[in-house]
N, CA, C and O of each residue as an XYZ file, in Angstrom:
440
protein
N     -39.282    -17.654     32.619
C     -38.314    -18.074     31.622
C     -37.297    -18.997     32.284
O     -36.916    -18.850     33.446
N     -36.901    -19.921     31.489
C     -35.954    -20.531     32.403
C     -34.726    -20.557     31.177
O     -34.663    -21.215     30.138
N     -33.818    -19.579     31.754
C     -32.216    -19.419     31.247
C     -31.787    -20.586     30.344
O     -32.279    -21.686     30.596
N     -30.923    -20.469     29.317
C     -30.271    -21.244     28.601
C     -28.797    -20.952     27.968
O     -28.383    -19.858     27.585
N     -28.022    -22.352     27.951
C     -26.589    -21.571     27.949
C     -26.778    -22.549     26.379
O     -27.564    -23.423     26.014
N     -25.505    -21.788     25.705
C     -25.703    -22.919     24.237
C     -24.706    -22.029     23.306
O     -24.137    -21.106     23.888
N     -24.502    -22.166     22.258
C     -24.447    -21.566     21.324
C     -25.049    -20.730     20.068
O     -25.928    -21.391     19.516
N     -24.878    -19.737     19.589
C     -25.509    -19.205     18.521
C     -24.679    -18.903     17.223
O     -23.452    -19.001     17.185
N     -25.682    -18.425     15.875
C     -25.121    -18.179     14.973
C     -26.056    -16.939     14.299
O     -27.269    -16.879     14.504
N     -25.373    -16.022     13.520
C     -26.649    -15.122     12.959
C     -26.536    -15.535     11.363
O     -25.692    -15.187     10.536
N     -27.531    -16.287     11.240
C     -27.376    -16.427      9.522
C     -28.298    -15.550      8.978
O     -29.504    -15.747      9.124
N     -27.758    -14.380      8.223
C     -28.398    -13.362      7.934
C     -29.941    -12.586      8.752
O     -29.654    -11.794      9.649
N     -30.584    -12.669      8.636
C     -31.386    -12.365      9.903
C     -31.846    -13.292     10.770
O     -32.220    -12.919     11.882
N     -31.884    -14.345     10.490
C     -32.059    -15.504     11.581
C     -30.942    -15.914     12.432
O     -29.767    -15.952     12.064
N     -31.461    -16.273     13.800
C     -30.651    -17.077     14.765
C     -30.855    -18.600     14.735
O     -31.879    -19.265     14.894
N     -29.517    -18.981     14.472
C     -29.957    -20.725     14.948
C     -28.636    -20.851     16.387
O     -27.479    -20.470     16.564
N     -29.560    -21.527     17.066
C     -29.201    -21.816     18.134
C     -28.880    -23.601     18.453
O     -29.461    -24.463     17.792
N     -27.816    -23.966     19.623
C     -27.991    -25.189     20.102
C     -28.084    -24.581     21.679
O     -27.383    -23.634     22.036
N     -28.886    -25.144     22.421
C     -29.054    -24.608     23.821
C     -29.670    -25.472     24.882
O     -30.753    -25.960     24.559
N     -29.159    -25.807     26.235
C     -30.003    -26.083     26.858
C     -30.371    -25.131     27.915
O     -30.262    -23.905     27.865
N     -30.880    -25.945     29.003
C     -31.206    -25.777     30.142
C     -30.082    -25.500     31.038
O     -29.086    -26.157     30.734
N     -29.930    -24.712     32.073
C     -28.650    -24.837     33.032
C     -28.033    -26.130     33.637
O     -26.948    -26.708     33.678
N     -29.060    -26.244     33.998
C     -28.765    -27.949     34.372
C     -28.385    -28.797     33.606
O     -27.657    -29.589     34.205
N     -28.534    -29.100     32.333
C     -28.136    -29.872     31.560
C     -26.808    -29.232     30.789
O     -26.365    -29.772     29.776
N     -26.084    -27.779     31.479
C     -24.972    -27.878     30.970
C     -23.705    -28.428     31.083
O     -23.762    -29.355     31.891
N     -22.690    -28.292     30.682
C     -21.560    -28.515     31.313
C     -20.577    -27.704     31.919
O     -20.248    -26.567     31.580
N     -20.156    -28.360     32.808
C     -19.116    -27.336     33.312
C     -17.827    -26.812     32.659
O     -17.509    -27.443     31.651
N     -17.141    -25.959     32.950
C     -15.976    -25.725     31.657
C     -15.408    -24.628     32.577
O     -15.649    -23.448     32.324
N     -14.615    -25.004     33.701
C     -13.766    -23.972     34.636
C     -15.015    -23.552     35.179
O     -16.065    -24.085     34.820
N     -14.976    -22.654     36.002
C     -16.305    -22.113     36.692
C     -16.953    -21.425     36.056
O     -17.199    -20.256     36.351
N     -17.475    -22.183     34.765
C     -18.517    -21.832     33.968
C     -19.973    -23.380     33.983
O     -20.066    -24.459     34.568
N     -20.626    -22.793     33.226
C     -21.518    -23.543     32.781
C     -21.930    -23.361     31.092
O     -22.429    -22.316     30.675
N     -21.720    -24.206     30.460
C     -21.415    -24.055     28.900
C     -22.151    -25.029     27.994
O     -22.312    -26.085     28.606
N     -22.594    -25.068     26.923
C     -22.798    -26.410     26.018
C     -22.854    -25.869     24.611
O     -23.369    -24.888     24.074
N     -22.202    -26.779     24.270
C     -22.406    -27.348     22.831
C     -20.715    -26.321     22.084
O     -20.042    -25.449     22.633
N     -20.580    -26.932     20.755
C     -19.466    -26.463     20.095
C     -19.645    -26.069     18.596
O     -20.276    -26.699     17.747
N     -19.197    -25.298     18.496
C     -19.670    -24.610     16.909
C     -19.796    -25.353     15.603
O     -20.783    -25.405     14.868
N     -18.541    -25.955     15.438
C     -18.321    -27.108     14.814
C     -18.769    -28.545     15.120
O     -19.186    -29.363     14.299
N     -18.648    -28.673     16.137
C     -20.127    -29.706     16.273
C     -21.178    -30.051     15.784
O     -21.589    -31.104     15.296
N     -21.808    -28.558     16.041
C     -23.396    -28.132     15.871
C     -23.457    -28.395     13.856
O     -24.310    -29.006     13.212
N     -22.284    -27.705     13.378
C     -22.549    -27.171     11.916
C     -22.297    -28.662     11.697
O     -23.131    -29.140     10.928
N     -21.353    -29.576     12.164
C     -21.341    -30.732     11.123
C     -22.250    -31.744     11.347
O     -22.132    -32.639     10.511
N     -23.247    -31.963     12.294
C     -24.116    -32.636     12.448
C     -25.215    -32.099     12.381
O     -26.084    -32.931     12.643
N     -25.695    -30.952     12.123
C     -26.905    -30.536     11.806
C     -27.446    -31.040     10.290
O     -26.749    -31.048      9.275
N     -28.533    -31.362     10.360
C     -29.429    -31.718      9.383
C     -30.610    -30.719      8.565
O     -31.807    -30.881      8.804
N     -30.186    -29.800      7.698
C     -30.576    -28.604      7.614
C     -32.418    -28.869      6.837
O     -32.747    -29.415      5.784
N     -33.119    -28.314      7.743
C     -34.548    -28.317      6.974
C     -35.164    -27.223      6.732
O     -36.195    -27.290      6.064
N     -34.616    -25.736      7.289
C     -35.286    -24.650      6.674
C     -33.864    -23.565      5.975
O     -32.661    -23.548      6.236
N     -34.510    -22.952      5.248
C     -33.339    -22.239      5.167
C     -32.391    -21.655      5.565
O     -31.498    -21.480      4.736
N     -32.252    -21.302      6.483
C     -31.338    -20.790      7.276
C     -30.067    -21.991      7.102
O     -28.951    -22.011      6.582
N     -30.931    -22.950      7.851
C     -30.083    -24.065      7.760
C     -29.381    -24.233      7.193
O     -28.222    -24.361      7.588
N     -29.846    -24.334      5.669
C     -29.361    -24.576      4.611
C     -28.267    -24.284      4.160
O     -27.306    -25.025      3.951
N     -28.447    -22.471      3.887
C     -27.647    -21.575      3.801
C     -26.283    -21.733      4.658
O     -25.127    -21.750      4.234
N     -26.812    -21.856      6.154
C     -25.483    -22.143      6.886
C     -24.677    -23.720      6.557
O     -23.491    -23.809      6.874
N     -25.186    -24.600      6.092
C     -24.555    -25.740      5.630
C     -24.004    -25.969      4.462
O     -23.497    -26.987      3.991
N     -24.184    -24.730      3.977
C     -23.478    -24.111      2.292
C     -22.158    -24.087      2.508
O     -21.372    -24.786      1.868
N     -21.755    -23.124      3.603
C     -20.710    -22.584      3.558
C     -19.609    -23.190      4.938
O     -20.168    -23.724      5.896
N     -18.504    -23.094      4.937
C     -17.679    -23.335      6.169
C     -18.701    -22.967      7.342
O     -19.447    -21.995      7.227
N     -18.705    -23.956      8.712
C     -18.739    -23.156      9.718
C     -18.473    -22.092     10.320
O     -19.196    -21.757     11.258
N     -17.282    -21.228      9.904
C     -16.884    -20.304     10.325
C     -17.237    -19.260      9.836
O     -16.939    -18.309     10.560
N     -17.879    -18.915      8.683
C     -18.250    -18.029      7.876
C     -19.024    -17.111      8.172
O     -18.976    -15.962      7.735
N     -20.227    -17.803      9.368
C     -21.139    -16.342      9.669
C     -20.879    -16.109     11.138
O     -20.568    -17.048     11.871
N     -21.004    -14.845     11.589
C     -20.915    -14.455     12.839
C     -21.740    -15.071     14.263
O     -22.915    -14.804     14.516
N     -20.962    -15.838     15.012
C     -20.776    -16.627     16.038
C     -21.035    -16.484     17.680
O     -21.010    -15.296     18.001
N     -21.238    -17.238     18.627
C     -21.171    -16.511     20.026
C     -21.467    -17.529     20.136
O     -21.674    -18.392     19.283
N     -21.574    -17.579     22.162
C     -22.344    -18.479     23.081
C     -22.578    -17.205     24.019
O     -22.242    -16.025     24.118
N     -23.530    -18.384     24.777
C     -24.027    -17.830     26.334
C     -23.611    -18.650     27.679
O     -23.998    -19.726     28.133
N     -22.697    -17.726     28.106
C     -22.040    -18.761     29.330
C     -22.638    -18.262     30.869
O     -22.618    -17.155     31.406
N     -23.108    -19.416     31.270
C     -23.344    -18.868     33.124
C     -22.504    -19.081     34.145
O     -22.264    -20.233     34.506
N     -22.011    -18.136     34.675
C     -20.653    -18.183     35.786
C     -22.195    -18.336     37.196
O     -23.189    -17.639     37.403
N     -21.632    -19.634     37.872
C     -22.726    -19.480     38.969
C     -22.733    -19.409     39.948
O     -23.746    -19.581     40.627
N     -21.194    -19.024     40.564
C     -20.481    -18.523     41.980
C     -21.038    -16.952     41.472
O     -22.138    -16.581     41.883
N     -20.169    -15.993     40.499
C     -21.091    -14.812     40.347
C     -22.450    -14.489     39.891
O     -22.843    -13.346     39.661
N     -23.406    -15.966     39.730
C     -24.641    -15.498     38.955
C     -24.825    -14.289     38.093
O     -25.574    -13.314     38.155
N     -23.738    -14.746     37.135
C     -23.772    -13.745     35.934
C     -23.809    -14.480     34.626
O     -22.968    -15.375     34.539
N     -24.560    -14.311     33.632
C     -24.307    -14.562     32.226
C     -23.428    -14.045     31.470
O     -23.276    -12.826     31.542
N     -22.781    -14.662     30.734
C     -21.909    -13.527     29.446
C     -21.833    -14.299     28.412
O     -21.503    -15.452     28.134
N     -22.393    -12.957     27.700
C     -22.464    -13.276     26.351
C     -21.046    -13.538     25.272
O     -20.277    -12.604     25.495
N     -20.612    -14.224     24.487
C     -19.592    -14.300     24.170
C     -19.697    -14.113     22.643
O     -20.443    -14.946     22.128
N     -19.196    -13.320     21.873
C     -20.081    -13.054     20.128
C     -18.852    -12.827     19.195
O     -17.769    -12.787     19.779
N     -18.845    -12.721     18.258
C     -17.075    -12.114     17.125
C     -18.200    -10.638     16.858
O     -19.384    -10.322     16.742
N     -16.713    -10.061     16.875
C     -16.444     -8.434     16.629
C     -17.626     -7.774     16.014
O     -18.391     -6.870     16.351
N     -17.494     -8.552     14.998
C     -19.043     -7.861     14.059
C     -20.422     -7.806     14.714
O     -21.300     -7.067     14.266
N     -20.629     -8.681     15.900
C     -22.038     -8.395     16.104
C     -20.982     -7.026     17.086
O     -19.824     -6.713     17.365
N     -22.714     -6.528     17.317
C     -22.560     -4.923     18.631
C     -22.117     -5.252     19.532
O     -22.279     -6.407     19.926
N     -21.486     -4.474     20.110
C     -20.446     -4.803     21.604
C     -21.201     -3.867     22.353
O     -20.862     -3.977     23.531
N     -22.162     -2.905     22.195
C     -22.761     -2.330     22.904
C     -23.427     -3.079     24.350
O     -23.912     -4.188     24.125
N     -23.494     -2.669     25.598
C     -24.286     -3.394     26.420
C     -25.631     -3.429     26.005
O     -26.134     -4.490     25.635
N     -26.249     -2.394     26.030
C     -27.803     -2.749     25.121
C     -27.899     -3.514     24.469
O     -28.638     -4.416     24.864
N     -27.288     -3.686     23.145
C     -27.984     -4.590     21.968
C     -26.851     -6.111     22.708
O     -26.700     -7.001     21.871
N     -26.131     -6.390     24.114
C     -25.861     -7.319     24.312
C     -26.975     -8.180     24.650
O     -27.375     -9.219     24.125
N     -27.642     -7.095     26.273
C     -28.707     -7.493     26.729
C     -29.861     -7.633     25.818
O     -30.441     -8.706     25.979
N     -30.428     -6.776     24.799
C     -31.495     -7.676     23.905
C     -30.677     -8.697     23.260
O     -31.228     -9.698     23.720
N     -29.690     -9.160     22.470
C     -29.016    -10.269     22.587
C     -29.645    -11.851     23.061
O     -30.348    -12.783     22.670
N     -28.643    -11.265     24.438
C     -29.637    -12.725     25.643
C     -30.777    -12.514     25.408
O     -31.160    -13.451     24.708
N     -31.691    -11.723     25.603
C     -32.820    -11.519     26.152
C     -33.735    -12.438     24.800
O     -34.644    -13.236     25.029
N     -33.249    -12.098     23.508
C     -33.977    -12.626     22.372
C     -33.245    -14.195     22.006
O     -33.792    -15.060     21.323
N     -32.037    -14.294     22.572
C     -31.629    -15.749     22.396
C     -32.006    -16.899     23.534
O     -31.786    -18.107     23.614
N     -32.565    -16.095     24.230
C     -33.315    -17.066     25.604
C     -34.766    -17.163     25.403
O     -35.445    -18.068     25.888
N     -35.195    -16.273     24.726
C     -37.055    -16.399     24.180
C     -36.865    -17.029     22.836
O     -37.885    -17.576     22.414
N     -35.714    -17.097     21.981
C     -35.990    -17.902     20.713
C     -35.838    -19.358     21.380
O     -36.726    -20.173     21.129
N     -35.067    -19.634     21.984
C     -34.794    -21.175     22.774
C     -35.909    -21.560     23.516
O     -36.285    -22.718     23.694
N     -36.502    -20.381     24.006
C     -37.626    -20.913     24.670
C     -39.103    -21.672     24.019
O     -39.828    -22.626     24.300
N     -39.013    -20.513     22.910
C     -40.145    -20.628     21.877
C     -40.177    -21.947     21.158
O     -41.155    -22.594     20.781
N     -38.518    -22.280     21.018
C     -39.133    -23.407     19.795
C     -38.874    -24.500     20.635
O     -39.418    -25.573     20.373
N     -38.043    -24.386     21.714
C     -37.640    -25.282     22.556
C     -36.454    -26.723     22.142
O     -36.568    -27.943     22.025
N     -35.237    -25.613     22.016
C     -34.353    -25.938     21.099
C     -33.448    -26.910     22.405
O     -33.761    -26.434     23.496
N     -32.788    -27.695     22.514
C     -31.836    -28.786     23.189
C     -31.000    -29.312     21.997
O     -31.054    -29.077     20.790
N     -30.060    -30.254     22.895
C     -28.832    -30.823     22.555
C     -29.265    -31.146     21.277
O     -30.487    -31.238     21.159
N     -28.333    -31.419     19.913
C     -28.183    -32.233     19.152
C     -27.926    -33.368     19.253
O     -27.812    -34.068     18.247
């Protein structure tokens, strides 16, 4: 697998993601980071539903996160609003399913 830092969104059971590669992120204090929420929502071009749905409403409306890599501590952290689980488990499936959905469809920059 090769790691990806980016942003996410949960629109009702789907994830849409913007994500790259580590390397192609940016730095942001001794992080490694990409992409911006509002960014993503106002230039996206919605073709399945999800999409859609999320281009209905404000950006802010559905529950939010990124994935940041600190790479002096080679640690990830997940960053999400209140409503998703704060549990460590359902963090780690979290990453674990937002790094195989990025992988799968092979999602990059907008």
């Amino acid at each position: 697998m090769n790691p990806k830092v980016g942003i996410f969104f949960f629109i009702d059971n789907e994830i849409l993601m913007d994500a790259v590669h580590i390397e192609k992120g940016e730095a942001y204090g001794d992080a490694i980071q990409h992409g911006g929420h509002y960014e993503f929502w106002e230039s996206l071009k919605p073709n399945i539903l999800a999409e859609r749905k999320f281009k209905a409403r404000a950006y802010d409306a559905y529950p939010r996160g990124r994935v940041v890599y600190f790479p002096k501590k080679e640690k990830y952290i997940i960053y999400a609003d209140r409503c998703i689980k704060n549990k460590r488990d359902d963090k780690k499936s979290l990453f674990q399913h937002t790094q195989k959905k990025a992988q799968e469809i092979g999602l990059t920059s907008l």
